[in-house]
Backbone atoms as SQL, in Angstrom:
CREATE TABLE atoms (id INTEGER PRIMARY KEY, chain TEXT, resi INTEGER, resn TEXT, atom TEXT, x REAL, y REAL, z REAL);
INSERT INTO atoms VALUES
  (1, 'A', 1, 'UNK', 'N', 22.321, -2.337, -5.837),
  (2, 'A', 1, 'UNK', 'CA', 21.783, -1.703, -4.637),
  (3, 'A', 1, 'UNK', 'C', 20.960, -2.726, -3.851),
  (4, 'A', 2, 'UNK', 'N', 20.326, -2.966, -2.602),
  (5, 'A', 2, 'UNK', 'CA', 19.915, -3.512, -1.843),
  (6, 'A', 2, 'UNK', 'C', 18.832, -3.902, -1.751),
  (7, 'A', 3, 'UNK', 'N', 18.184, -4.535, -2.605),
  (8, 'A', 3, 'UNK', 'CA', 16.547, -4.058, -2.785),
  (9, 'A', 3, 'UNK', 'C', 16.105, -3.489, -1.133),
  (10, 'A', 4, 'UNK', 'N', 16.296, -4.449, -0.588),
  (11, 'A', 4, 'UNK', 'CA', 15.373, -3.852, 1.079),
  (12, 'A', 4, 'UNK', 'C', 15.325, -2.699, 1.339),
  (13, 'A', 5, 'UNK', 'N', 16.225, -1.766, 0.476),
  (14, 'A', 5, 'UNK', 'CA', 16.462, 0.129, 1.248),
  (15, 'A', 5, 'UNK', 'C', 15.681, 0.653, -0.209),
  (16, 'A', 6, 'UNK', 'N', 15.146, 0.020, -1.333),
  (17, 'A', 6, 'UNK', 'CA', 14.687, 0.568, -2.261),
  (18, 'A', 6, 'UNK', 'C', 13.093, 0.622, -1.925),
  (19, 'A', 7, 'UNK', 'N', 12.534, 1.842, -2.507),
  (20, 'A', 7, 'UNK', 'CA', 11.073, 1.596, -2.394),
  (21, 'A', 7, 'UNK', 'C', 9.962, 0.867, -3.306),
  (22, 'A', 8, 'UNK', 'N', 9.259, 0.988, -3.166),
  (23, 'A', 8, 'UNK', 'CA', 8.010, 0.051, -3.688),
  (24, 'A', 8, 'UNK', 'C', 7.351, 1.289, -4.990),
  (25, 'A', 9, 'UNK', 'N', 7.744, 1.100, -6.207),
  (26, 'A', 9, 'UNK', 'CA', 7.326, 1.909, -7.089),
  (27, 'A', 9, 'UNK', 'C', 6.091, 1.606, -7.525),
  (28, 'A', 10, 'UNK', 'N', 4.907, 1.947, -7.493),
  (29, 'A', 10, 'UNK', 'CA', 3.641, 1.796, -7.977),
  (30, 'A', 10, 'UNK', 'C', 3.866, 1.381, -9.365),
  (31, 'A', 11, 'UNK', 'N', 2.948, 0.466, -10.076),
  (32, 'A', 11, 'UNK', 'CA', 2.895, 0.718, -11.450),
  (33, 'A', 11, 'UNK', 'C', 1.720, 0.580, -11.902),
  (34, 'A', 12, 'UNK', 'N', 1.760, 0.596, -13.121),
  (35, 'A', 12, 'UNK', 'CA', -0.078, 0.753, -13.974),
  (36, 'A', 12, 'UNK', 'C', -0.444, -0.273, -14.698),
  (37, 'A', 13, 'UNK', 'N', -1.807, -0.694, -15.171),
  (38, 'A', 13, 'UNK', 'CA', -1.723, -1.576, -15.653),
  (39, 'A', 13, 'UNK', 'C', -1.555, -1.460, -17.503),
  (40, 'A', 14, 'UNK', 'N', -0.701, -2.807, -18.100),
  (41, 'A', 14, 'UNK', 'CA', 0.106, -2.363, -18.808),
  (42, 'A', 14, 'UNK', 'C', 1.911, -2.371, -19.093),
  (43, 'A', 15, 'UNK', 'N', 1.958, -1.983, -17.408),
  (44, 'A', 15, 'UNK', 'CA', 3.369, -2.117, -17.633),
  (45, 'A', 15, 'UNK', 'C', 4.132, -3.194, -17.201),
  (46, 'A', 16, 'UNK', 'N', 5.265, -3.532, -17.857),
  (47, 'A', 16, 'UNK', 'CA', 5.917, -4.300, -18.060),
  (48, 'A', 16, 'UNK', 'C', 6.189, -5.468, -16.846),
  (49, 'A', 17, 'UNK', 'N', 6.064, -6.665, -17.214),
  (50, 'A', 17, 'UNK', 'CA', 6.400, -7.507, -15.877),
  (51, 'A', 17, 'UNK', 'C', 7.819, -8.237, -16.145),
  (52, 'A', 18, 'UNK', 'N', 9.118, -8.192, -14.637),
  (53, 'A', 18, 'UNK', 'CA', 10.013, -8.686, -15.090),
  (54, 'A', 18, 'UNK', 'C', 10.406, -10.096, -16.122),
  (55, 'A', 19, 'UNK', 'N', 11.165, -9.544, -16.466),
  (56, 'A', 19, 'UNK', 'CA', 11.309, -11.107, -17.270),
  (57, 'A', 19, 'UNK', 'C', 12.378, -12.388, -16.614),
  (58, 'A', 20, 'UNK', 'N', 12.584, -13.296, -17.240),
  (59, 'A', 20, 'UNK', 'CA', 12.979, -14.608, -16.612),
  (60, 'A', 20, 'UNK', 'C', 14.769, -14.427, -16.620),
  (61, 'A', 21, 'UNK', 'N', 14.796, -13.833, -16.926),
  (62, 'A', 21, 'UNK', 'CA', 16.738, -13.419, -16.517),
  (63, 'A', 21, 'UNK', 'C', 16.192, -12.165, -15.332),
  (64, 'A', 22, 'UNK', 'N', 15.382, -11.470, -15.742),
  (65, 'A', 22, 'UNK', 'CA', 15.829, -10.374, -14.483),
  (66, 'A', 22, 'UNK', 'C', 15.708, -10.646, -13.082),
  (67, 'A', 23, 'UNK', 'N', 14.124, -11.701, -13.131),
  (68, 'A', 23, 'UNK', 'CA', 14.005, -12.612, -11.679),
  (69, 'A', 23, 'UNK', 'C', 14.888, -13.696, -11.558),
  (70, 'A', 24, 'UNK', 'N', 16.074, -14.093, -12.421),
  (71, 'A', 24, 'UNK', 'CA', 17.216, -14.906, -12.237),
  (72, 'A', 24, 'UNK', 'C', 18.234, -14.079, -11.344),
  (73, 'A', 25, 'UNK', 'N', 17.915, -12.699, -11.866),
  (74, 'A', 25, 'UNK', 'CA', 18.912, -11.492, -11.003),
  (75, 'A', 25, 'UNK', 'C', 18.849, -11.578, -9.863),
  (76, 'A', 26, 'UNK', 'N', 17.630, -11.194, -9.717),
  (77, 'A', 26, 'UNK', 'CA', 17.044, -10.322, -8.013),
  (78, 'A', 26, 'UNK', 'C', 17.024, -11.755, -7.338),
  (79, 'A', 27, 'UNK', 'N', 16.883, -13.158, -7.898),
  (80, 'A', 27, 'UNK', 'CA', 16.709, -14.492, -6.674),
  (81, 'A', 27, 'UNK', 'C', 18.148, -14.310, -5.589),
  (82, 'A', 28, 'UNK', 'N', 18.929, -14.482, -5.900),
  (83, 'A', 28, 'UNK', 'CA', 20.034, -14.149, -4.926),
  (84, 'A', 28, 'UNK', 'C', 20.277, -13.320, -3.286),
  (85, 'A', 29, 'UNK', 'N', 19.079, -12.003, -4.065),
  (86, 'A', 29, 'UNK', 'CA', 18.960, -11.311, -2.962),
  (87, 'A', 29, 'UNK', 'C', 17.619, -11.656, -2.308),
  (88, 'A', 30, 'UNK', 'N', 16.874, -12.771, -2.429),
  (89, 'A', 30, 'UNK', 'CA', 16.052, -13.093, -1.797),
  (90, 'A', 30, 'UNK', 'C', 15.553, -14.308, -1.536),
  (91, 'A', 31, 'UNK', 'N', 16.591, -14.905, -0.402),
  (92, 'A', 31, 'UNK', 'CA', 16.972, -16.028, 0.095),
  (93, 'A', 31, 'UNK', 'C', 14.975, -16.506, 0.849),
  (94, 'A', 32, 'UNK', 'N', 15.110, -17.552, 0.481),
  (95, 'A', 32, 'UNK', 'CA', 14.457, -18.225, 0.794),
  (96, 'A', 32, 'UNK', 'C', 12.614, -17.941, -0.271),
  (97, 'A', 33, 'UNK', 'N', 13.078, -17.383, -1.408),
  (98, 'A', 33, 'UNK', 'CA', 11.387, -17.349, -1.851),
  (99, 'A', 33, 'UNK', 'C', 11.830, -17.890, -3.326),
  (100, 'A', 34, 'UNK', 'N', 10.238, -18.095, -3.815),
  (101, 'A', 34, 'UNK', 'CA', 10.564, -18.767, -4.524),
  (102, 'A', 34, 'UNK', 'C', 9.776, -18.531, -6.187),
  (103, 'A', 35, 'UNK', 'N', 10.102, -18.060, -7.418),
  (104, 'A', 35, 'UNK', 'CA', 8.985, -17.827, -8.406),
  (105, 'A', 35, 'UNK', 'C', 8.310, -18.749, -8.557),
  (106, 'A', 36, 'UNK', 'N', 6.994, -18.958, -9.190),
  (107, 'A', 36, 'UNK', 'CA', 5.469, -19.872, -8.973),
  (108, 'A', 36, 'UNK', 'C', 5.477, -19.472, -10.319),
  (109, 'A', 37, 'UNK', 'N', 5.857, -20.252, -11.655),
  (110, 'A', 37, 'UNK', 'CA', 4.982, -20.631, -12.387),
  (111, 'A', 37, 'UNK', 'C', 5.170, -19.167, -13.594),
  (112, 'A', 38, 'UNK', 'N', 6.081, -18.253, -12.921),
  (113, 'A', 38, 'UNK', 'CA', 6.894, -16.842, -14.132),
  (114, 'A', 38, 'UNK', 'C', 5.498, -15.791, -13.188),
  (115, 'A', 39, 'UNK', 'N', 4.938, -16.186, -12.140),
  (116, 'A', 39, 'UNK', 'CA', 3.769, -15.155, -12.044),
  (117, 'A', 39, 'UNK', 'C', 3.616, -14.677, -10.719),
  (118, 'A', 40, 'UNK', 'N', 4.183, -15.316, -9.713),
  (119, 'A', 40, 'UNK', 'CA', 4.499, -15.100, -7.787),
  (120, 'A', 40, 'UNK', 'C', 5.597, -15.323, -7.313),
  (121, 'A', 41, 'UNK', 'N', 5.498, -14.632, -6.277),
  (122, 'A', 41, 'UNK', 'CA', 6.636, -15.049, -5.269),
  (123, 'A', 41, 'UNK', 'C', 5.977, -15.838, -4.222),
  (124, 'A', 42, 'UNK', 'N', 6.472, -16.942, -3.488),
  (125, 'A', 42, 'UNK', 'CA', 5.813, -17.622, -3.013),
  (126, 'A', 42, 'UNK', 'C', 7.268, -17.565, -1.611),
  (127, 'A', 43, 'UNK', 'N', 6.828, -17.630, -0.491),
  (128, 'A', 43, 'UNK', 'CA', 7.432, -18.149, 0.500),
  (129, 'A', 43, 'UNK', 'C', 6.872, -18.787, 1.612),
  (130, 'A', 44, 'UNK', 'N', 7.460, -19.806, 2.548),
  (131, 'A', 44, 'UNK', 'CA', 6.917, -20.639, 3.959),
  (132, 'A', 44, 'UNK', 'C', 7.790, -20.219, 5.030),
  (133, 'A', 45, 'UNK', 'N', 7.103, -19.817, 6.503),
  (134, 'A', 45, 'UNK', 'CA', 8.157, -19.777, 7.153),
  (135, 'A', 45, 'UNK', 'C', 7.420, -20.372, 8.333),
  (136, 'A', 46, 'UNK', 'N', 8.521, -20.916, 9.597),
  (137, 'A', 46, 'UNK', 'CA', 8.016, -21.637, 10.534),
  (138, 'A', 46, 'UNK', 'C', 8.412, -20.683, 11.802),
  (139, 'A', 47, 'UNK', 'N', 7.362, -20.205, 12.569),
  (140, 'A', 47, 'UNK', 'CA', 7.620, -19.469, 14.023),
  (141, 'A', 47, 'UNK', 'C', 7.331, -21.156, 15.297),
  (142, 'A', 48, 'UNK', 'N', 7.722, -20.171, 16.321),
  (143, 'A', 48, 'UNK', 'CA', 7.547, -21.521, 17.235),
  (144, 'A', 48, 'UNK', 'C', 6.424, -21.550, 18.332),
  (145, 'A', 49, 'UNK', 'N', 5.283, -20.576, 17.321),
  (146, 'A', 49, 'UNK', 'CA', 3.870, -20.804, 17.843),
  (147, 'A', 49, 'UNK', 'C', 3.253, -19.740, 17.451),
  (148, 'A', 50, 'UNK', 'N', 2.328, -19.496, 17.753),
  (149, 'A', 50, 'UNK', 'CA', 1.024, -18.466, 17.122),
  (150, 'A', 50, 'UNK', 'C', 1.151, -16.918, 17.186),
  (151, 'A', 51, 'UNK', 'N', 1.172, -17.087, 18.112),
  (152, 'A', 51, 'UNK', 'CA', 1.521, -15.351, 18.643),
  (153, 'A', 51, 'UNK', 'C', 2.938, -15.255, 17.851),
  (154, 'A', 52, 'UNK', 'N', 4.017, -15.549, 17.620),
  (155, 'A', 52, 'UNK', 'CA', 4.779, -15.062, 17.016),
  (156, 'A', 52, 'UNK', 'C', 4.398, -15.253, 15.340),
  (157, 'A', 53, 'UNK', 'N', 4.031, -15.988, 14.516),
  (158, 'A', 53, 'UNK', 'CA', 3.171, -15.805, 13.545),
  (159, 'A', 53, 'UNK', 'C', 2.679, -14.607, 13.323),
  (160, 'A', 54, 'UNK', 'N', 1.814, -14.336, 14.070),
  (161, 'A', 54, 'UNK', 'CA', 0.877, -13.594, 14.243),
  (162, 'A', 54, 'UNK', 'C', 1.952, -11.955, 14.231),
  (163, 'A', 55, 'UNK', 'N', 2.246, -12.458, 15.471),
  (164, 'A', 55, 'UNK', 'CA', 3.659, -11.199, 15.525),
  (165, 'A', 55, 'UNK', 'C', 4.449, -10.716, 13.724),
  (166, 'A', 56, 'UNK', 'N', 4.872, -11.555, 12.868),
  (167, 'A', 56, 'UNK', 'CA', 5.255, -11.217, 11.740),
  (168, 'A', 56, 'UNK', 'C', 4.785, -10.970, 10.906),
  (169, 'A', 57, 'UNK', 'N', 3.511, -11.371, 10.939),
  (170, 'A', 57, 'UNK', 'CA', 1.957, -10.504, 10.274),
  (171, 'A', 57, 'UNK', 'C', 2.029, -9.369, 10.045),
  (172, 'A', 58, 'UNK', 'N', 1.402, -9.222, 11.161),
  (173, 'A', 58, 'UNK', 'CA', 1.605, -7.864, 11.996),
  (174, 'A', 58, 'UNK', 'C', 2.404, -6.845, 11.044),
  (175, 'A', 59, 'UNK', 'N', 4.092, -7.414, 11.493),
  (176, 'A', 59, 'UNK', 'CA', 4.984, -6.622, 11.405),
  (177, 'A', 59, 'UNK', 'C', 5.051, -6.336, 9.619),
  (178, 'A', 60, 'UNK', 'N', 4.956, -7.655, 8.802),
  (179, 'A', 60, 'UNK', 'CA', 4.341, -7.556, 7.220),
  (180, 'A', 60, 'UNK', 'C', 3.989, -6.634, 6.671),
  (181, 'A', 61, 'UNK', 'N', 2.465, -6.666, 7.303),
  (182, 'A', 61, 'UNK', 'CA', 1.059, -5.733, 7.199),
  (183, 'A', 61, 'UNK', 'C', 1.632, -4.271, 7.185),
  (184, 'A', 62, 'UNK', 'N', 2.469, -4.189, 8.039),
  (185, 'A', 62, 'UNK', 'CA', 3.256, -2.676, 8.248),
  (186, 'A', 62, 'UNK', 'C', 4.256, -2.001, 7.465),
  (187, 'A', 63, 'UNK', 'N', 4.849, -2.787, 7.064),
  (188, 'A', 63, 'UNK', 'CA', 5.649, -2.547, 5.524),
  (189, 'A', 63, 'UNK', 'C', 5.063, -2.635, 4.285),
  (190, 'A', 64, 'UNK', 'N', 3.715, -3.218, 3.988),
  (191, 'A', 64, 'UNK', 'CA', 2.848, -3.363, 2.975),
  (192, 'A', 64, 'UNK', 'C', 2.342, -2.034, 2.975),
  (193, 'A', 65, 'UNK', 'N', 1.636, -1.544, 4.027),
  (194, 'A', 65, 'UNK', 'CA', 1.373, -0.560, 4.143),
  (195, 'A', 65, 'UNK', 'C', 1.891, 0.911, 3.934),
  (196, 'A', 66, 'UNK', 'N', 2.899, 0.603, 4.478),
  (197, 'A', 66, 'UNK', 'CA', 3.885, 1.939, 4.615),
  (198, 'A', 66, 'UNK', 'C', 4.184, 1.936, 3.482),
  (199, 'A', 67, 'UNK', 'N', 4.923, 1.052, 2.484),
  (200, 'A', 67, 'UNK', 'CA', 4.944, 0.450, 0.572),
  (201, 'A', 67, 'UNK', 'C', 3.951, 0.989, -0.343),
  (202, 'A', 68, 'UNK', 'N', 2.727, 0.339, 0.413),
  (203, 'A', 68, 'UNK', 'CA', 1.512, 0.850, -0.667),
  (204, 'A', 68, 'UNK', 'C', 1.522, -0.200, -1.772),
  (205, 'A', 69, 'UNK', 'N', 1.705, -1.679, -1.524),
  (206, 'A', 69, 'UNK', 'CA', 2.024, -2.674, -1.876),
  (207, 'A', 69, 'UNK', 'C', 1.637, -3.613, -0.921),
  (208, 'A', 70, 'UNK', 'N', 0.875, -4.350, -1.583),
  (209, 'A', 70, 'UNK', 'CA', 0.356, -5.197, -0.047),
  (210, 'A', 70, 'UNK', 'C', 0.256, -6.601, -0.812),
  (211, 'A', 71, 'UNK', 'N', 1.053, -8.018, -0.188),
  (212, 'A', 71, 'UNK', 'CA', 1.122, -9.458, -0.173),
  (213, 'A', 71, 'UNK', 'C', 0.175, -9.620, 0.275),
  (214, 'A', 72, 'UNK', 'N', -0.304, -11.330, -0.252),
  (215, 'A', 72, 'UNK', 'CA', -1.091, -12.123, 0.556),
  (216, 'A', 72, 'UNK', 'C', -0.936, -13.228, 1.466),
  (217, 'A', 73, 'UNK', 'N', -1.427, -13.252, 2.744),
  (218, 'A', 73, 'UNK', 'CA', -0.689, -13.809, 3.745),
  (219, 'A', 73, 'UNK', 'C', -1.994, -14.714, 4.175),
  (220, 'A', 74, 'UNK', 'N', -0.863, -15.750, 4.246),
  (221, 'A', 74, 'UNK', 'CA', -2.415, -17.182, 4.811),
  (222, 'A', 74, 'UNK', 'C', -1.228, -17.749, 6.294),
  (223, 'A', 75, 'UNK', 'N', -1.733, -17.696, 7.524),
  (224, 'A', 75, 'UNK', 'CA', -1.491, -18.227, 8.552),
  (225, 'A', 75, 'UNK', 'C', -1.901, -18.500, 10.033),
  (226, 'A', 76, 'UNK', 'N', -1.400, -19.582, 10.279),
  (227, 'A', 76, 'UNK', 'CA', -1.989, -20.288, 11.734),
  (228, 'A', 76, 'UNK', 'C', -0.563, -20.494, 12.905),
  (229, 'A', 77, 'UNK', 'N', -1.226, -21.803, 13.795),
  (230, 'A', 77, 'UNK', 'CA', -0.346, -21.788, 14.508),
  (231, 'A', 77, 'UNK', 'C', 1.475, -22.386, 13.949),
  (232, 'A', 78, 'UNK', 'N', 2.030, -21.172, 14.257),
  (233, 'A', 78, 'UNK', 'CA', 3.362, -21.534, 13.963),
  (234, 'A', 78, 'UNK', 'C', 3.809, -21.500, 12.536),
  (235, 'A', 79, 'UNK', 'N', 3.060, -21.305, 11.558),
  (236, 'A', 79, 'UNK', 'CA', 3.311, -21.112, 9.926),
  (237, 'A', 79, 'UNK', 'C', 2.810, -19.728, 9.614),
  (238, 'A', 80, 'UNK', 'N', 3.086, -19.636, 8.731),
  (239, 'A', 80, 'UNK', 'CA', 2.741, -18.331, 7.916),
  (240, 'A', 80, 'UNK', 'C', 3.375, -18.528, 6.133),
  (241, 'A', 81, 'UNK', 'N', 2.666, -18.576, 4.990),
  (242, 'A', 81, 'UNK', 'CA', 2.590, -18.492, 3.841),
  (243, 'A', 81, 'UNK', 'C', 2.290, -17.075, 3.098),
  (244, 'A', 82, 'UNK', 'N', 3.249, -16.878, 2.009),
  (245, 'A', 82, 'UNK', 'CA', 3.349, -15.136, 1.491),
  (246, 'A', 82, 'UNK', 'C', 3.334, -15.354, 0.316),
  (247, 'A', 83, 'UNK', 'N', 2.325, -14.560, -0.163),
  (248, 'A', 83, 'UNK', 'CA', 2.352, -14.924, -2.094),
  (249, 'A', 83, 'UNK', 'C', 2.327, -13.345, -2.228),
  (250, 'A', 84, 'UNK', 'N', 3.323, -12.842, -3.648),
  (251, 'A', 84, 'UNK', 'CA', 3.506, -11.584, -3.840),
  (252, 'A', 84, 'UNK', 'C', 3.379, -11.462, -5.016),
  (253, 'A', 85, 'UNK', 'N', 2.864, -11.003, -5.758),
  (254, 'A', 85, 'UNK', 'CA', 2.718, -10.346, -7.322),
  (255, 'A', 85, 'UNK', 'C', 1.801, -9.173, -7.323),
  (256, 'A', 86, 'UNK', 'N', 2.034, -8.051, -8.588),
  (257, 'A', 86, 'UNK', 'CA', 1.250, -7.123, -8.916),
  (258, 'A', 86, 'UNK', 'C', 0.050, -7.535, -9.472),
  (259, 'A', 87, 'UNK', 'N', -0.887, -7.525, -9.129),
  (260, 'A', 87, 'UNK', 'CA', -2.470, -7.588, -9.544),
  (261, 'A', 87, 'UNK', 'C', -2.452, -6.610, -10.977),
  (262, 'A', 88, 'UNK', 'N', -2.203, -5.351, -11.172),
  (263, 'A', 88, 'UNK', 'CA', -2.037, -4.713, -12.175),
  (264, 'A', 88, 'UNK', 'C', -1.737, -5.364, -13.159),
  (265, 'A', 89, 'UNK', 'N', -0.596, -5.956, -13.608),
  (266, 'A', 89, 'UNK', 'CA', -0.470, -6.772, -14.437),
  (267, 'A', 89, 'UNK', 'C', -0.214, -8.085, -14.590),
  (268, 'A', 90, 'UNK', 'N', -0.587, -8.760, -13.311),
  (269, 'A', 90, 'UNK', 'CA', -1.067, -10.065, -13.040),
  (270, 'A', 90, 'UNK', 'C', 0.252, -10.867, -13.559),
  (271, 'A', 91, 'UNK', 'N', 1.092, -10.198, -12.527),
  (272, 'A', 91, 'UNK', 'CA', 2.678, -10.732, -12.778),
  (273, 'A', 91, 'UNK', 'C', 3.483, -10.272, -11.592),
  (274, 'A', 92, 'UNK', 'N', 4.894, -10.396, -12.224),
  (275, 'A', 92, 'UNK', 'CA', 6.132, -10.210, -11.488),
  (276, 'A', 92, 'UNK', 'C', 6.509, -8.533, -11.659),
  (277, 'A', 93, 'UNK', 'N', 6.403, -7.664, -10.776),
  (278, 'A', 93, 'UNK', 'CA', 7.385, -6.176, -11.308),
  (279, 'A', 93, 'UNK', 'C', 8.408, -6.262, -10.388),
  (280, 'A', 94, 'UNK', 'N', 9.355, -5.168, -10.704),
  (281, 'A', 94, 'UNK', 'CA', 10.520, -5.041, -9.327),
  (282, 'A', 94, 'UNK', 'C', 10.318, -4.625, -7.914),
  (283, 'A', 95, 'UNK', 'N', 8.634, -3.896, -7.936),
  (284, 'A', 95, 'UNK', 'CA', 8.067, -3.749, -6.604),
  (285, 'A', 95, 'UNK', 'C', 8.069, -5.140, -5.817),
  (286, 'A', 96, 'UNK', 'N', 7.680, -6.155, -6.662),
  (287, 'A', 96, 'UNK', 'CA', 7.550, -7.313, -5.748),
  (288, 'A', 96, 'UNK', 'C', 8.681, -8.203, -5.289),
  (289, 'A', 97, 'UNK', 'N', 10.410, -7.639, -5.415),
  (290, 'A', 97, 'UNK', 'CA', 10.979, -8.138, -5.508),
  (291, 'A', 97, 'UNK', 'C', 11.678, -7.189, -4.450),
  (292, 'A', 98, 'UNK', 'N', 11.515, -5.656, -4.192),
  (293, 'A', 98, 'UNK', 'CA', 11.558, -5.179, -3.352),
  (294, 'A', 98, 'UNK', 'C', 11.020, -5.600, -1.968),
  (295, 'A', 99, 'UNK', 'N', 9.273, -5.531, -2.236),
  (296, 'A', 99, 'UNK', 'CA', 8.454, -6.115, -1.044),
  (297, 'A', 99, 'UNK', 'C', 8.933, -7.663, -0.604),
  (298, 'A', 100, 'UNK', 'N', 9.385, -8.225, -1.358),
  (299, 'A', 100, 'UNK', 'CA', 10.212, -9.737, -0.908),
  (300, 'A', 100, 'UNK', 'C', 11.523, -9.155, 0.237),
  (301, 'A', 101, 'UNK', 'N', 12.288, -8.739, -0.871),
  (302, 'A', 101, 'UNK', 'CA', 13.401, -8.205, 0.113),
  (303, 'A', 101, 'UNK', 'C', 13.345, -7.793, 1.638),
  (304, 'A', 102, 'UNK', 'N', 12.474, -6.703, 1.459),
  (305, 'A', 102, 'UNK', 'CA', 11.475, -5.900, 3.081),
  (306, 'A', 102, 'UNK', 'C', 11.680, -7.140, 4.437),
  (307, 'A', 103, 'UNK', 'N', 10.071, -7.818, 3.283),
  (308, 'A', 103, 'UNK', 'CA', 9.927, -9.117, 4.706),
  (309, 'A', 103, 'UNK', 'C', 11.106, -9.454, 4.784),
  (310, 'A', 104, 'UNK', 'N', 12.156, -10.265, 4.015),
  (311, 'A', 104, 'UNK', 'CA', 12.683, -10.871, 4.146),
  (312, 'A', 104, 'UNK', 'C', 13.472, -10.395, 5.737),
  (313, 'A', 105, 'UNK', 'N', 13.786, -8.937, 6.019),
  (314, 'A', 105, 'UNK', 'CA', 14.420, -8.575, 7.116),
  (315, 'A', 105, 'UNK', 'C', 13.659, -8.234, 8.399),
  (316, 'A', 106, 'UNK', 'N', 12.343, -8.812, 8.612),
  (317, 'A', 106, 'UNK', 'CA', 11.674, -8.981, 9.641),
  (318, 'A', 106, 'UNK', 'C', 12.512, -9.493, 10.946),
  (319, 'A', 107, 'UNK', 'N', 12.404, -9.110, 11.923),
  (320, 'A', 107, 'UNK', 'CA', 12.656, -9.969, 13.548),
  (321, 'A', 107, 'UNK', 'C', 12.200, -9.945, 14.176),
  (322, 'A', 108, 'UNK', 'N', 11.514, -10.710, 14.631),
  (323, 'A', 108, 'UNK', 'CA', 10.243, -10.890, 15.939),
  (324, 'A', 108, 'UNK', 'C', 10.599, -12.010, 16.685);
């Protein structure tokens, strides 16, 4: 299934964080990010100035939200940096592989 049309399942702390074949799975469907170390998702992307940055923030912030899953986002002019993992269990779940997917279909 698509991760991007799947939702963002809450989890608790405790439960299980994917393992290193299953994030071998889901990389395919999420072109351009990258695992950090068995513990983030890490991605870079380049806009062609601030306000549009800013613009995909924005648009981020709004799917984090609407998710109930919220990334951390560091950016300036023309960059923007996305680190994603569950704080709960201070890892990888399939929420964050969903919320990868999401951004991934941003257009601004």
């Amino acid at each position: 299934m698509d991760l991007a049309k799947q939702t963002c399942i809450p989890c608790r702390e405790g439960a299980p964080k994917l393992t290193e074949a299953e994030l071998k799975a889901f990389l395919p469907q999420l072109p351009g990010w990258e695992v950090i170390a068995h513990h983030h998702l890490s991605r870079s992307l380049r806009f062609i100035d601030f306000q549009t940055a800013l613009d995909w923030v924005n648009a981020a912030g709004a799917i984090c939200e609407a998710e109930n899953h919220h990334a951390e986002f560091s950016f300036g002019w023309g960059h923007v940096e996305v680190l994603i993992y569950t704080h709960k269990v201070d890892g990888l779940t399939q929420a964050d592989v969903v919320l990868a997917a999401k951004l991934n279909v941003i257009n601004v």
